[in-house]
LUMZARO-769446 format. One record per residue (C-alpha): residue number from 1; z, x, y. Coordinates in Angstrom, 3 decimals, decimal comma. Layout:
BEGIN
R   nr         w         u         v
R  NUM         Z         X         Y
...
# end
This chain:
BEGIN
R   nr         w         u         v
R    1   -14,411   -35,127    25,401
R    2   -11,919   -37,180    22,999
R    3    -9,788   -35,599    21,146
R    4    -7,826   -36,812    18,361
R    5    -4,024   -35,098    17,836
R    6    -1,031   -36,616    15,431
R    7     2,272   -36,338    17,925
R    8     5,568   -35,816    16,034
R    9     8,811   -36,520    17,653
R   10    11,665   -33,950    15,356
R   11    15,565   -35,290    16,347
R   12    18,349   -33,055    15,210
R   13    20,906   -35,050    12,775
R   14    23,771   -33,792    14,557
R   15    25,161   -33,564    17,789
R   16    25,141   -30,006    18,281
R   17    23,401   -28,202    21,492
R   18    20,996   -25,609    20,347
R   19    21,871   -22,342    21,623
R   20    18,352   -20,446    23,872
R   21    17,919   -17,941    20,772
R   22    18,195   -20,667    18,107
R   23    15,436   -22,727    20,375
R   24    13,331   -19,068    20,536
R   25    13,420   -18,780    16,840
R   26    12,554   -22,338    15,882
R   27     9,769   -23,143    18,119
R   28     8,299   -19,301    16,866
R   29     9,124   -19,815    12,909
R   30     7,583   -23,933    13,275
R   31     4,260   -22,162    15,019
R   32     4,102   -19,687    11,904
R   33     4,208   -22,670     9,509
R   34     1,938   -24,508    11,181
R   35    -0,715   -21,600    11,337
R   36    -0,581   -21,728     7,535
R   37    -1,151   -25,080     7,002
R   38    -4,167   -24,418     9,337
R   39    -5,094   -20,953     7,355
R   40    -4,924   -23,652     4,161
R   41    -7,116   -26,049     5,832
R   42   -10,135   -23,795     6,960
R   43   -10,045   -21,915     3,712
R   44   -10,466   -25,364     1,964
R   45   -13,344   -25,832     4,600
R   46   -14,955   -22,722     4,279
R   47   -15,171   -22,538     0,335
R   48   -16,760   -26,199     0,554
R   49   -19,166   -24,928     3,222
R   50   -20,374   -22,113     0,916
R   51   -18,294   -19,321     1,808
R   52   -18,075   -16,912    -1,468
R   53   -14,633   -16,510    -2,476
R   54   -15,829   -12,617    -2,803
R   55   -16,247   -13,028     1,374
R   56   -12,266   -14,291     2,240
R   57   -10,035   -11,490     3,143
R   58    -6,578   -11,312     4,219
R   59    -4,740    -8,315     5,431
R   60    -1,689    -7,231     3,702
R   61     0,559    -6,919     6,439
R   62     1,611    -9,933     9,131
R   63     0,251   -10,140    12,546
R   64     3,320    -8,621    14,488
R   65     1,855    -8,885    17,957
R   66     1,635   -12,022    19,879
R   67    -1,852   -12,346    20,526
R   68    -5,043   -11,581    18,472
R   69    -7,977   -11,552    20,680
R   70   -10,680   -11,503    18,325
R   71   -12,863   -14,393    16,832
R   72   -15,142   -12,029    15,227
R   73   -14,203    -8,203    14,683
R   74   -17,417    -6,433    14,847
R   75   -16,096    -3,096    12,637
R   76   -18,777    -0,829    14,456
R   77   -17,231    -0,921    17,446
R   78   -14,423     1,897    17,506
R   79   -11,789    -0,188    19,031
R   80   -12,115    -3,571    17,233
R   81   -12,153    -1,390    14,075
R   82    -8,832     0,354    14,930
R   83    -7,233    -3,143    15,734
R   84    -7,955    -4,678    12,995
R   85    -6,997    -1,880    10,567
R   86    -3,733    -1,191    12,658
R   87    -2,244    -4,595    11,005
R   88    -3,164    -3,929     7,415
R   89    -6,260    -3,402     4,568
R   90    -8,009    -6,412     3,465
R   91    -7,692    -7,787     0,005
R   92   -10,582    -9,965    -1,077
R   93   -10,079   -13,371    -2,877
R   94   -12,469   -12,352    -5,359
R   95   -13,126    -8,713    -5,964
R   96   -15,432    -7,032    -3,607
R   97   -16,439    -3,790    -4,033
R   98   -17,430    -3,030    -0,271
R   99   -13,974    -4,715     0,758
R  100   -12,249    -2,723    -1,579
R  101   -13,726     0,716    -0,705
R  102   -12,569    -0,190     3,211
R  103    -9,005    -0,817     1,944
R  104    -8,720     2,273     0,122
R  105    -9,973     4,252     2,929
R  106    -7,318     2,386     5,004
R  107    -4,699     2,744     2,400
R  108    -5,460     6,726     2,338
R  109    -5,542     6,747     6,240
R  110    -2,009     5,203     6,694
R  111    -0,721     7,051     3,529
R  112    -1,602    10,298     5,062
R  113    -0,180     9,400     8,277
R  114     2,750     9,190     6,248
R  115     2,904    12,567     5,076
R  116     1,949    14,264     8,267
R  117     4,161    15,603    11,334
R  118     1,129    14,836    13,762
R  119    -1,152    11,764    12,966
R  120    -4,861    11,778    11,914
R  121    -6,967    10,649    14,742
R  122    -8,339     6,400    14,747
R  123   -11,136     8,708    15,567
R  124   -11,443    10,202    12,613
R  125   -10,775     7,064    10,240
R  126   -13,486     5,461    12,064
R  127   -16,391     8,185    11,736
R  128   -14,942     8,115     8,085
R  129   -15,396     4,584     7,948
R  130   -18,778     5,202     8,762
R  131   -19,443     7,285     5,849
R  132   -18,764     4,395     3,487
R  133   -22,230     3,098     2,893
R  134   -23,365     6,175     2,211
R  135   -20,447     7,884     0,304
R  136   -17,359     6,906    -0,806
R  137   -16,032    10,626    -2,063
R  138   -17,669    11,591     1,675
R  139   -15,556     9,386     3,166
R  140   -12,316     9,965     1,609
R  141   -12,924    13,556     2,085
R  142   -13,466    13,517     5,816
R  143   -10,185    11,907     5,665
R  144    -8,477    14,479     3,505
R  145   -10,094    17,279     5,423
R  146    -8,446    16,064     8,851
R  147    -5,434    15,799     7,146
R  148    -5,613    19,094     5,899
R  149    -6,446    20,392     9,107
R  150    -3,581    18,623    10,829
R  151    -1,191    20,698     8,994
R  152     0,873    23,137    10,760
R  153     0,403    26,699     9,727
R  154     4,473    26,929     8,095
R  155     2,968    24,082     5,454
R  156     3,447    24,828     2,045
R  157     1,505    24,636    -0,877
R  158     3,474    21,173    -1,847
R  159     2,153    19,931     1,051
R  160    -1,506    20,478     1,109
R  161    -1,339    19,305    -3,008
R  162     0,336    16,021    -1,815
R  163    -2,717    15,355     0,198
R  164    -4,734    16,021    -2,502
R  165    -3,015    14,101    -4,799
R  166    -2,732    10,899    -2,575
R  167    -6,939    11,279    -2,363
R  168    -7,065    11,593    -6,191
R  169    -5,100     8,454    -6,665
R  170    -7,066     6,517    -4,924
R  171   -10,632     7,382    -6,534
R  172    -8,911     6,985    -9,758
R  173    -8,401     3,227    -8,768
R  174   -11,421     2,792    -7,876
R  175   -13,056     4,367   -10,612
R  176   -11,160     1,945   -12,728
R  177   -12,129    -0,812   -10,936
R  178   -15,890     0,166   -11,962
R  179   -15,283     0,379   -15,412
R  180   -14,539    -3,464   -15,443
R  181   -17,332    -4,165   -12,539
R  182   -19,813    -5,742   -15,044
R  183   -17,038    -7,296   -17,258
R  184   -16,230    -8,790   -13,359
R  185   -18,951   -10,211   -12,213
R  186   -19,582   -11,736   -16,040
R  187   -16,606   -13,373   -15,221
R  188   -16,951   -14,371   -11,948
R  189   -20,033   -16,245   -13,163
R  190   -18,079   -17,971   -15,210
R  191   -15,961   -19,232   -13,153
R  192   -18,669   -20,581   -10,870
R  193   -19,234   -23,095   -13,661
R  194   -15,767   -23,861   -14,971
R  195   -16,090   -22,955   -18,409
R  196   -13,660   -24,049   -20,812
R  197   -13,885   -20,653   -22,821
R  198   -12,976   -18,856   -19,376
R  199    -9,154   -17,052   -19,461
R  200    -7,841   -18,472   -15,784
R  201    -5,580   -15,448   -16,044
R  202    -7,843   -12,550   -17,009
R  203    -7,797    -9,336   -14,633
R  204    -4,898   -10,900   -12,237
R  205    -4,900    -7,494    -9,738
R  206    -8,093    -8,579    -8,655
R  207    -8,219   -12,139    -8,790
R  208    -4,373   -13,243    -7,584
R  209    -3,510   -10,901    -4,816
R  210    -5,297   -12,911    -2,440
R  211    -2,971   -15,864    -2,518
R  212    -0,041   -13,693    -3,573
R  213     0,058   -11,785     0,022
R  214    -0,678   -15,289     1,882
R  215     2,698   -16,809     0,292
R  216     4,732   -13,377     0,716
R  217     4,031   -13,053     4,138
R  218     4,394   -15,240     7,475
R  219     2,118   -14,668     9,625
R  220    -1,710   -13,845     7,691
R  221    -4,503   -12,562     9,160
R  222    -7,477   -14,074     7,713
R  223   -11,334   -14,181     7,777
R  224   -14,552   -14,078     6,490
R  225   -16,332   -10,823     6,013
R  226   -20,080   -11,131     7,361
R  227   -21,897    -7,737     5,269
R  228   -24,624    -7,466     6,846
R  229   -23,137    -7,784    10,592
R  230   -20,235    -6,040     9,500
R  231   -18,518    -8,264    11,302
R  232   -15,051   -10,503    10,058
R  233   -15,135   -14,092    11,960
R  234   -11,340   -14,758    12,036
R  235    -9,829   -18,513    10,958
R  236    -7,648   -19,870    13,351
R  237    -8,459   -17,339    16,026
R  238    -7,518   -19,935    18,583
R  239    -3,816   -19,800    17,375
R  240    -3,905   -15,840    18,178
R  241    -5,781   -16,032    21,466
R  242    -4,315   -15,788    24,753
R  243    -4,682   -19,929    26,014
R  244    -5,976   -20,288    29,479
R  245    -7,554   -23,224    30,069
R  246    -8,486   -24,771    26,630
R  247    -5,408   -27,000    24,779
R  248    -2,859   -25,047    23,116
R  249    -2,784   -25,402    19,094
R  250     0,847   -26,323    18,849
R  251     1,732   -28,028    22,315
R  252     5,581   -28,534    22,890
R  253     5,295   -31,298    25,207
R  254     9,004   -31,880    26,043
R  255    12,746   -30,919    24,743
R  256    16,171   -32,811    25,482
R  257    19,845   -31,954    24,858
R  258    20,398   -35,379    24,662
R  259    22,339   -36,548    22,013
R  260    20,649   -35,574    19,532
R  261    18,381   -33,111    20,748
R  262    14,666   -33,475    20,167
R  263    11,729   -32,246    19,962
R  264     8,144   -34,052    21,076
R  265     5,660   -31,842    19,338
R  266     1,040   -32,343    20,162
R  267    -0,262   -30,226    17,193
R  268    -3,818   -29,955    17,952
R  269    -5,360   -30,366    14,614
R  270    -4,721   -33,833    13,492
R  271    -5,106   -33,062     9,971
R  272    -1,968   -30,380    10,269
R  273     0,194   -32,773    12,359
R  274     0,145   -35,766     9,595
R  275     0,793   -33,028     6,503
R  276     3,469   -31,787     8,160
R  277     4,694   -36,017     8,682
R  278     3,930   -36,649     4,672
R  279     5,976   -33,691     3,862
R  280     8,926   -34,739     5,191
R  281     8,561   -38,389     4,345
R  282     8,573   -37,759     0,461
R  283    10,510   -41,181    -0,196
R  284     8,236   -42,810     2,184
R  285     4,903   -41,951    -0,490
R  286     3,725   -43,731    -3,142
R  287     4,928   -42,729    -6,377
R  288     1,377   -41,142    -7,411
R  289     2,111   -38,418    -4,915
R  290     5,501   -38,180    -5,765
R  291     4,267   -37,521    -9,230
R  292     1,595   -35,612    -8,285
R  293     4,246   -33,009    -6,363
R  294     6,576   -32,856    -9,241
R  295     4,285   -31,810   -11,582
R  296     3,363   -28,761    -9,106
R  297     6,870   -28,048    -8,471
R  298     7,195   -27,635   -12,564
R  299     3,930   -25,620   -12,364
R  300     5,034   -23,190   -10,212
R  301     8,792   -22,769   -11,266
R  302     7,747   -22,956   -15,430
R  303     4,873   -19,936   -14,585
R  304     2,976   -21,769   -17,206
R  305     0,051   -19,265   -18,358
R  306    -2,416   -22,029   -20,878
R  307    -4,920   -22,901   -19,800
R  308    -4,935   -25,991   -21,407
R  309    -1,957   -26,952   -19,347
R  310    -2,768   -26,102   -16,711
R  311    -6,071   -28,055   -16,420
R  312    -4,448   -30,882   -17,680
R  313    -2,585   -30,623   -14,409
R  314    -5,088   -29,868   -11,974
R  315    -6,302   -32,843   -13,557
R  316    -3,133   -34,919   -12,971
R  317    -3,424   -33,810    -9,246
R  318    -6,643   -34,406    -8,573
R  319    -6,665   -37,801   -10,021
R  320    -3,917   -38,663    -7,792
R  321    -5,089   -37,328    -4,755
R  322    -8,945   -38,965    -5,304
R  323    -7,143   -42,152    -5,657
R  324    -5,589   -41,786    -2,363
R  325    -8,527   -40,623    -0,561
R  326    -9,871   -44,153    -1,830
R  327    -7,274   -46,781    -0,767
R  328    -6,899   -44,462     2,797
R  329   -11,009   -44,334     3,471
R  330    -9,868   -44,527     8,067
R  331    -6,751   -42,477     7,529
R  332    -6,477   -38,749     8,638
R  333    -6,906   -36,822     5,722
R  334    -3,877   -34,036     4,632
R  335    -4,627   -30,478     3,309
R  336    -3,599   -31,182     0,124
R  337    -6,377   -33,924    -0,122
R  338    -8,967   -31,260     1,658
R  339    -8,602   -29,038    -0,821
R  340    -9,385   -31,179    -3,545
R  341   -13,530   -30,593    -2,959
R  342   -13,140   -27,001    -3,439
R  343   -15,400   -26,119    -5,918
R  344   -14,127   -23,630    -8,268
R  345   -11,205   -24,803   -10,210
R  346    -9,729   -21,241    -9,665
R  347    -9,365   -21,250    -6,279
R  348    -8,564   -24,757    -6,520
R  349    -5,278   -24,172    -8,342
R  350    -4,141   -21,092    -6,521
R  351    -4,867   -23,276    -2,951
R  352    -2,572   -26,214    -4,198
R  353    -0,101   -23,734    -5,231
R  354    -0,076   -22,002    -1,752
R  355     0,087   -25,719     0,030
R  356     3,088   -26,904    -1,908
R  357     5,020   -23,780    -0,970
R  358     4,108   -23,958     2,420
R  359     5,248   -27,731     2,814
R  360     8,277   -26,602     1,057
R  361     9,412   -23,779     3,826
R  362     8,428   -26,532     6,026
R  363    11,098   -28,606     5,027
R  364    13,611   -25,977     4,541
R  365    12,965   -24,831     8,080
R  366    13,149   -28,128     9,662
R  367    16,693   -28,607     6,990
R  368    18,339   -25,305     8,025
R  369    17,682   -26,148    11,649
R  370    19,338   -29,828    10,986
R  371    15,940   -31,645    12,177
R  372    13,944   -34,649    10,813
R  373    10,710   -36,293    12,155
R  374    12,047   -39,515    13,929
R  375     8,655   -40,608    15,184
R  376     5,248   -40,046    15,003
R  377     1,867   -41,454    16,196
R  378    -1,957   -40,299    16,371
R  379    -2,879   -39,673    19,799
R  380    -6,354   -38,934    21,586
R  381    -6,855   -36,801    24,373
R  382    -8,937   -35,508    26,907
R  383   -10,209   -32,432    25,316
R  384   -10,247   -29,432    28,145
# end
């Protein structure tokens, strides 16, 4: 089966040797980037495809181990439950009140943990877990109660309140999450259809961390929460997995010390490959784009909270990028232009925010490690 991959060829601008750990921590910090990009892509996809923002989750923690073996995470089965939660809680795009009741519950679990000489039991946390659809005080009490028990028998009083205290925080949170649950969804229904009376800014906590925690951190775990399989289908699972005998999703197909050194570099999505190219070729775009990424840049930097300006510049972008997509009709489309047809201008915004800073720790990567792309060419292959 054909399959089509953009190869880029990055040269180092001076004639200096990289040393093995400098190699070790390029090639892993260039795979991180490039999982982003990819993260940015199928997020794009999915929201197009349907997907309710209110369904995306990330983790709030990076992905420390080298492999992820999951491409769905069924979380009634003990151990893909206790894997998942071992990176971090999940943080809806949208606010989710299921998604949120399995962070706190996480949150109280690792928080405890904290406090405690000998750790609560996965076991525990999961038959807790379990208690969720029925009750959430049930739940957080099983938790507490384990805690409680874990104690030694020298605890004092301090102790045993702290526990308390730590459970108490967390209904409090939620209970003030459910005094704005109507006011929520009102507004989530606005969003759906753009409405120029609709704040962009109202109730941030819910709304922004998302997209906050995906630019803070390097390495994301996200996916798509499936309620009624309890299941979460991971994005990009194929960049976690173990490869065996299907194509790798960042292939390093050669190195030389030659002077320069170089990289030759297969990404497997084609899409990825040429963003990564147009990134690094700002001087090489037409001005449109040019224009288009300066008035993001200012975006970002300036914080700008009207509306009104900032429509006028999702306009701008939009524009630009539509314009493009027209005059480049056989060309491999980039993220940036992907994300265009998502629909809610929301999500829209936050997604073009999260691409430019991404394509910006590209470039400082690839300008701390004294490389530029010297070549680059689409490429089809035999797909394994």
């Amino acid at each position: 089966m054909e399959h089509e991959r953009f190869g880029l060829t990055l040269t180092r601008t001076v004639n200096e040797i990289f040393d093995p750990w400098e190699l070790s921590n390029f090639i892993n910090n260039f795979g991180n980037e490039y999982y982003k990009l990819d993260l940015l892509r199928n997020i794009s996809k999915e929201l197009q495809n349907g997907v309710s923002p209110r369904e995306l989750i990330i983790l709030n923690n990076p992905i420390k181990r080298r492999y992820f073996n999951y491409e769905y995470v069924d979380l009634l089965k003990n151990n893909q439950f206790v894997d998942f939660q071992s990176i971090g809680y999940p943080i809806s795009l949208y606010p989710n009140k299921k998604i949120l009741k399995i962070s706190m519950l996480i949150r109280l679990y690792k928080r405890l943990n904290a406090i405690l000489t000998r750790n609560i039991s996965s076991i525990i946390l999961f038959q807790s877990f379990n208690l969720l659809s029925d009750s959430f005080t049930d739940a957080l009490d099983e938790m507490t109660s384990a805690a409680i028990r874990n104690l030694p028998k020298t605890a004092t009083g301090t102790l045993k309140n702290n526990i308390l205290n730590q459970k108490k925080e967390l209904e409090s949170e939620f209970n003030e999450f459910l005094k704005y649950e109507l006011d929520i969804d009102e507004y989530i229904t606005k969003l759906k259809k753009d409405s120029n009376n609709t704040s962009l800014e109202k109730y941030p906590l819910y709304f922004n961390s998302f997209f906050e925690t995906f630019n803070k951190i390097q390495k994301p775990l996200i996916g798509v929460y499936l309620e009624e399989k309890n299941k979460v289908k991971i994005l990009c699972s194929n960049h976690l997995k173990k490869r065996k005998e299907t194509l790798p999703e960042l292939d390093f197909k050669s190195f030389g010390h030659s002077s320069p050194s170089y990289f030759d570099i297969l990404p497997n999505v084609a899409q990825v490959g040429k963003t990564i190219y147009d990134a690094t070729q700002e001087q090489k775009v037409r001005k449109e784009q040019i224009r288009t990424e300066q008035l993001t840049q200012e975006y970002l930097i300036e914080k700008i909270e009207t509306e009104k300006i900032k429509r006028k510049y999702l306009e701008e972008q939009i524009k630009n990028l539509q314009q493009k997509n027209s005059t480049q009709n056989n060309e491999i489309i980039t993220i940036d232009q992907e994300t265009i047809n998502i629909p809610i201008t929301k999500v829209k915004i936050q997604a073009f925010g999260a691409y430019n800073q991404q394509t910006r720790s590209m470039n400082d990567l690839l300008r701390r490690n004294k490389l530029v792309v010297s070549k680059y060419e689409s490429r089809v292959d035999q797909k394994a």
